[in-house]
C-alpha positions in Angstrom: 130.5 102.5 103.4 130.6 99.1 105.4 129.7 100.5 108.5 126.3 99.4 110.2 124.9 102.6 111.8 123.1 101.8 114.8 122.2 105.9 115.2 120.0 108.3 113.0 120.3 111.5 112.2 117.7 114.1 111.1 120.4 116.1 109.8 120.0 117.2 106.1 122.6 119.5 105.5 126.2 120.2 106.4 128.6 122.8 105.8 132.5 123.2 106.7 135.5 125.0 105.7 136.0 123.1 102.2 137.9 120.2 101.3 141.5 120.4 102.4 143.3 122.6 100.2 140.2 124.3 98.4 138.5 126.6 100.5 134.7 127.4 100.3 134.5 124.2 98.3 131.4 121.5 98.8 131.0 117.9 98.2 127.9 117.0 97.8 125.9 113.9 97.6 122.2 112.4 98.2 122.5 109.4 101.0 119.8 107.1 100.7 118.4 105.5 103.6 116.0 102.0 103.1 115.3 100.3 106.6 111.9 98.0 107.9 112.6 98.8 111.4 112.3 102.3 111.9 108.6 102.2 112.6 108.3 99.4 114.7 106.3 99.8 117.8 107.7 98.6 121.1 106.2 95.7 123.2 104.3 96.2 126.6 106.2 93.9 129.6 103.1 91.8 129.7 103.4 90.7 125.6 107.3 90.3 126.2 106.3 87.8 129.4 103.9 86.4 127.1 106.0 85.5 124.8 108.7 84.1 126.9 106.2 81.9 129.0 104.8 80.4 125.3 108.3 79.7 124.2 109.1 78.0 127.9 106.1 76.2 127.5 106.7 75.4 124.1 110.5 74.0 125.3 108.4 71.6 127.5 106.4 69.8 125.0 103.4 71.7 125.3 100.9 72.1 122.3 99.1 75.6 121.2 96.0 73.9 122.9 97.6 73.2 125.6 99.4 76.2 126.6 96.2 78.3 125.6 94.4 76.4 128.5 97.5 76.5 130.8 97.2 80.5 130.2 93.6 80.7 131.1 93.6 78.5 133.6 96.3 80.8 135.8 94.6 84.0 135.2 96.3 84.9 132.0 94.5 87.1 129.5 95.5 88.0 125.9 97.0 91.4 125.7 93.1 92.6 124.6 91.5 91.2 127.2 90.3 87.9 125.9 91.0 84.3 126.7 93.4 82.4 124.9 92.8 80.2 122.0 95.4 78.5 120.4 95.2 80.8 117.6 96.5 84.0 119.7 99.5 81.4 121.0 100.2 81.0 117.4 99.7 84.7 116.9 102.0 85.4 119.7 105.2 83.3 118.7 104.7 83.6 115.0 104.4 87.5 115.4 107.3 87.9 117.5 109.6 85.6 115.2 108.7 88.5 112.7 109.3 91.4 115.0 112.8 90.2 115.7 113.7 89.5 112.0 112.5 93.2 111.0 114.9 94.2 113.6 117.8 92.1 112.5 117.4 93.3 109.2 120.2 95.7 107.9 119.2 99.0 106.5 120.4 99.6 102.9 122.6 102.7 102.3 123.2 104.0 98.6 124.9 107.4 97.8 124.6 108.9 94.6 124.8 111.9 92.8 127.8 112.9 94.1 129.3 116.6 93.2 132.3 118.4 94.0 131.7 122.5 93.9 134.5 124.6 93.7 133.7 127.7 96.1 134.9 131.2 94.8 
């Protein structure tokens, strides 16, 4: 199968009218399903225009340090509450370059076991 699937299905089991010219016959088969990203929680507005903001500052030659100040010094508050250090700018950007790798990441399908039944 060289498909990406980009939808999931909860569905486990599957029945039809046979395989064309056996009636009442089954194929069957386990499928597999290995993905990081289905358990990724979403990001608030505020992390997302975090994050943006660090890169932009970041694109201007601006140092953790710095943009940690520049944050607190226009009202900006880590998404717990806190001021920023130049650890939670690290945080942020590091965190996010992982996020959006997880989410790149291609799930890995196998099938196996595969059975043809012959229905009666």
């Amino acid at each position: 199968m060289s498909a990406y699937l980009h939808y999931y299905s909860t569905v486990t089991e599957y029945s039809c009218c046979g395989v064309s010219g056996y009636p009442n016959s089954l194929l069957c088969f386990d499928l597999n399903l290995t993905s990081p990203n289905l358990r990724i929680p979403n990001y608030s507005q505020y992390q997302h225009f975090l994050y943006e903001t660090i890169i932009e500052l970041r694109n201007k030659e601006m140092n953790d340090v710095q943009i940690a100040n520049w944050l607190n010094e226009n009202g900006h508050l880590t998404p717990r509450g806190n001021t920023f250090i130049n650890n939670h700018v690290h945080s942020i950007a590091k965190n996010r370059k992982k996020r959006l790798e997880i989410i790149c990441t291609k799930p890995k399908i196998s099938i196996s076991n595969i059975k043809f039944k012959l229905g009666k």
